[in-house]
N, C-alpha and C positions, 0 to 999 in steps of 0.2 A: 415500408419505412425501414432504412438503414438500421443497426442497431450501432449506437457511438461506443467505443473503446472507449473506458477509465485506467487508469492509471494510478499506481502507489510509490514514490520513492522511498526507499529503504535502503537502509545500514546492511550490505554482503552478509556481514557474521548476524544479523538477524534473520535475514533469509533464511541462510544456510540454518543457523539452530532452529526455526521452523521446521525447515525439513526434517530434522531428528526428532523433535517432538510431535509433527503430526500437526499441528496450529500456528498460525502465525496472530500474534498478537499485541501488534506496536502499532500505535497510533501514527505518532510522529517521532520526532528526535527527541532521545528520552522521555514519553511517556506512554505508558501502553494503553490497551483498547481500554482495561479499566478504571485511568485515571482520568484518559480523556473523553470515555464513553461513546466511541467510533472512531475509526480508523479512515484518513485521511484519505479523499481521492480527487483525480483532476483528469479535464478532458485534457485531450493531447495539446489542444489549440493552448493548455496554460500551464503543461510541464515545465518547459524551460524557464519560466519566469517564478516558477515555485524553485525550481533546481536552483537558477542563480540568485532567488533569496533566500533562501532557508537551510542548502544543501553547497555551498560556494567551496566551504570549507572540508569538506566530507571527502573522504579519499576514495572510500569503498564504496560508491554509492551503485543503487541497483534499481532502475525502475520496472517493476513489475507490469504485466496490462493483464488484464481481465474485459468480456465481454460485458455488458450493463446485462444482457437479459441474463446470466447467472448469478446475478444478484440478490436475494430475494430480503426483507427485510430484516429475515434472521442471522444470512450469512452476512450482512450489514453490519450487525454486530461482533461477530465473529468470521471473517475469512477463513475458510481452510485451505490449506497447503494441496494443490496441485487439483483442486476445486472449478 
């Protein structure tokens, strides 16, 4: 069985300060993994329509992918940077 790509859209300069501190932990637009208690993902088939609703206005935007099988339910909570 295939494993399906997920996908995270994110803010460049949050990326980027992920990578300086080692975690990435933003949920969505302005609110991080602990306000909103997970961190938003989408299969490919429903990026663009998450992108042209929520992210329209966004200059810097960045979509990350990640494999589903390194996902486990703890990095669920917490992604790490280059994980």
């Amino acid at each position: 069985m295939a494993v399906e790509t997920l996908f995270h859209i994110a803010r460049l300069r949050d990326w980027e300060a992920a990578q300086r501190v080692g975690a990435y932990r933003i949920s969505t637009l302005d609110r991080t993994l602990e306000q909103e208690g997970f961190i938003h993902l989408s299969f490919a088939r429903r990026v663009r329509g998450v992108a042209d609703r929520f992210y329209s206005e966004i200059d810097d935007e960045l979509r990350a992918q990640m494999s589903r099988s390194r996902i486990s339910t703890a990095s669920c909570r917490s992604l790490r940077c280059g994980a």
